[in-house]
C-alpha positions in Angstrom: 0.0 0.0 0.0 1.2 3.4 -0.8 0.8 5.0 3.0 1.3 8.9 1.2 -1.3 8.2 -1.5 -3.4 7.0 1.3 -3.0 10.8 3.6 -3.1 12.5 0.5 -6.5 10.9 0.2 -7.3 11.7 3.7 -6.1 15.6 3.4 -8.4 15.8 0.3 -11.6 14.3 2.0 -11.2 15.6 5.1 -9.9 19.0 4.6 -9.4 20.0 0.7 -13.3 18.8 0.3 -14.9 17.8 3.7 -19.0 17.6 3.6 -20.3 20.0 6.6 -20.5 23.0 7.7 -17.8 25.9 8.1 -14.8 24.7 9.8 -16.7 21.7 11.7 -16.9 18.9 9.6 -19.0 16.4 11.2 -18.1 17.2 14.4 -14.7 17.6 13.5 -12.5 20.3 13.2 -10.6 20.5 9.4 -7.5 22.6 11.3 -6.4 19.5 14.0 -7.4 17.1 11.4 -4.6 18.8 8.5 -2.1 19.0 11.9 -2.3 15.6 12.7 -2.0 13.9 9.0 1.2 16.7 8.7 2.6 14.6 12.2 1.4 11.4 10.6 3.4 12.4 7.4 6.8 13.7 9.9 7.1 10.7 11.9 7.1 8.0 8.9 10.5 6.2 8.4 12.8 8.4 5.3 12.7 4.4 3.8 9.1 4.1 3.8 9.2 7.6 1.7 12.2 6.6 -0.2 10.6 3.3 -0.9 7.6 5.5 -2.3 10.0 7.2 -4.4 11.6 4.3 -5.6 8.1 2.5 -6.7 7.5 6.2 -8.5 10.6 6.1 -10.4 10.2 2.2 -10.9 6.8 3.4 -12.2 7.8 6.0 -14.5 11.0 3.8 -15.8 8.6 0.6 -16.4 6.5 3.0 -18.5 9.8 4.3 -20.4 11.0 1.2 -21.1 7.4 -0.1 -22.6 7.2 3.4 -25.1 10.6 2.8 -26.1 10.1 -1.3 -26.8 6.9 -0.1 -28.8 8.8 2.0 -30.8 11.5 -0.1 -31.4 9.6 -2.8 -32.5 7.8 -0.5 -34.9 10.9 0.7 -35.8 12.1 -3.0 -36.3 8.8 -3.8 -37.8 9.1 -1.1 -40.7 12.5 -1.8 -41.7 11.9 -5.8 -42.1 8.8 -5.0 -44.4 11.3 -2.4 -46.1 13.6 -5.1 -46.5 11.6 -7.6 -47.6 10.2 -5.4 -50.1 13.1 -4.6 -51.5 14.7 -7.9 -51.8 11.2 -8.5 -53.3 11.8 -6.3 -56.0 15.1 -7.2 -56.5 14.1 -10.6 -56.9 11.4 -9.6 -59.3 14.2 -7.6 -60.9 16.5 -10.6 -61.5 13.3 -12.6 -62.6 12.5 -10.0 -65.0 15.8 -10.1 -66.5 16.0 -13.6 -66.5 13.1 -13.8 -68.5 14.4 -11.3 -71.1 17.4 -13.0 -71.4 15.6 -16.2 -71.8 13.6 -15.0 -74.9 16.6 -14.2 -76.5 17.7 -16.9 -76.5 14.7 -19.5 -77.6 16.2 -20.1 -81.0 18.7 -22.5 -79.3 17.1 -25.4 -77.1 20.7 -26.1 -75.5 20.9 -22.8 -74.5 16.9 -22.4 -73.6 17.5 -25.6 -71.2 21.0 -23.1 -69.8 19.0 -20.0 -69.1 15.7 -22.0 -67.6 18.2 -23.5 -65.1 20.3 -20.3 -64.3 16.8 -18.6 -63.8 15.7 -21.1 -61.2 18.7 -21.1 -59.7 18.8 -17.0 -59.5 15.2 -17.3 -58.0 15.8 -19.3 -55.5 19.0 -17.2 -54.7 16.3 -14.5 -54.0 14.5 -16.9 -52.4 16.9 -17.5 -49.8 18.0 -14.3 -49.7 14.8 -12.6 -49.0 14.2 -15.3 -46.0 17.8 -14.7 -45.0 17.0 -11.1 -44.5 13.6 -11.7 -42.8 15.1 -13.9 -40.4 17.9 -10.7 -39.4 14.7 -9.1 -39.3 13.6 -11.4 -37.1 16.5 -12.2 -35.0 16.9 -8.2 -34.3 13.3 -7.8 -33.2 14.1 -10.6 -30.4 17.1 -9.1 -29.6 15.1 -6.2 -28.6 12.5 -7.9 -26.7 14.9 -10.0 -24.6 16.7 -6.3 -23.7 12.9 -5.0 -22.7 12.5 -8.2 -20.7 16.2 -7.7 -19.0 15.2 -4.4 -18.4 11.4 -4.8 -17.2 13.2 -8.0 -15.2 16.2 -5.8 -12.9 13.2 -3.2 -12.3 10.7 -5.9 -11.3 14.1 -7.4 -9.0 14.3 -3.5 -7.4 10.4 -3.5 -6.6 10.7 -7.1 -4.8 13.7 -5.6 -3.2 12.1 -2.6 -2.0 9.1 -4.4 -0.7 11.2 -7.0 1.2 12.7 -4.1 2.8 9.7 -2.4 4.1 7.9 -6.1 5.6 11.5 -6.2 7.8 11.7 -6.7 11.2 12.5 -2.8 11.7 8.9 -1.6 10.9 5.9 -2.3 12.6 2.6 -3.0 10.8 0.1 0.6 11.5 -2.1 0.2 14.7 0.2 -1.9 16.3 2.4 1.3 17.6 2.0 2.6 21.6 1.9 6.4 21.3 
């Protein structure tokens, strides 16, 4: 539980926007009630508000770490479809002057049976290029997500950490204090 979210809460309900009657709000009075959450707020441990601060920044770094794995992958995303496109229309290139050469040479079945073979063979050159170059595609994109998860893993390890540290033996669970 976030103890300062929970007297911010308080302050707000009880003396931002209490329901009553001038300074008495059922019964109570908004002044003593601001002055005790302010003592409340002075006599918690500096962990307990460095923890807070910690889960904040954790927080805010999580949320970093997700807008910057988005764009990468989009990023990634675009430049494997760029890639395949282009090896794509390189391949349709080489197909395209396979086939011109080919008709050139018709009149010859020795050579016909020639280009036919080196035209397979320079497709499926593109062929294998083209999934070669998806798979870096691929492999890069992965790469990525497995820094994300390092990443989304050490702040998940400093969370843990900082909750271990506020269950220890040192604090005492609210209600439980003498005054």
């Amino acid at each position: 539980m976030d103890i300062l979210r929970l007297l911010d809460e308080l302050n707000t309900l009880a003396v931002e926007r209490p329901q009553g009657v001038g300074p008495l709000v059922w019964g109570l009075n908004k002044d003593e009630i601001s002055m005790q959450i302010a003592k409340i707020r002075a006599s918690l441990p500096q962990e307990l508000k460095v923890a807070a601060s910690t889960v904040r920044e954790s927080e805010r770094i999580i949320g970093t770490a997700r807008e910057d794995a988005t764009s990468t992958l989009e990023s990634a995303r675009k430049e494997s479809e760029k890639i395949v496109a282009e090896a794509r229309k390189e391949a349709d290139r080489i197909l395209e002057e396979a086939r011109l050469q080919q008709e050139r040479m018709v009149a010859e079945s020795e050579i016909l049976k020639l280009s036919k073979a080196q035209a397979e063979e320079i497709r499926n050159a593109a062929d294998r290029d083209s999934i070669q170059v998806r798979r870096g595609a691929e492999k890069y994109a992965m790469d990525v997500l497995n820094q994300l998860e390092s990443v989304v893993g050490k702040v998940a390890t400093t969370i843990d950490r900082g909750k271990q540290e506020m269950q220890g033996p040192d604090l005492v669970p609210a209600g439980t204090r003498s005054n």
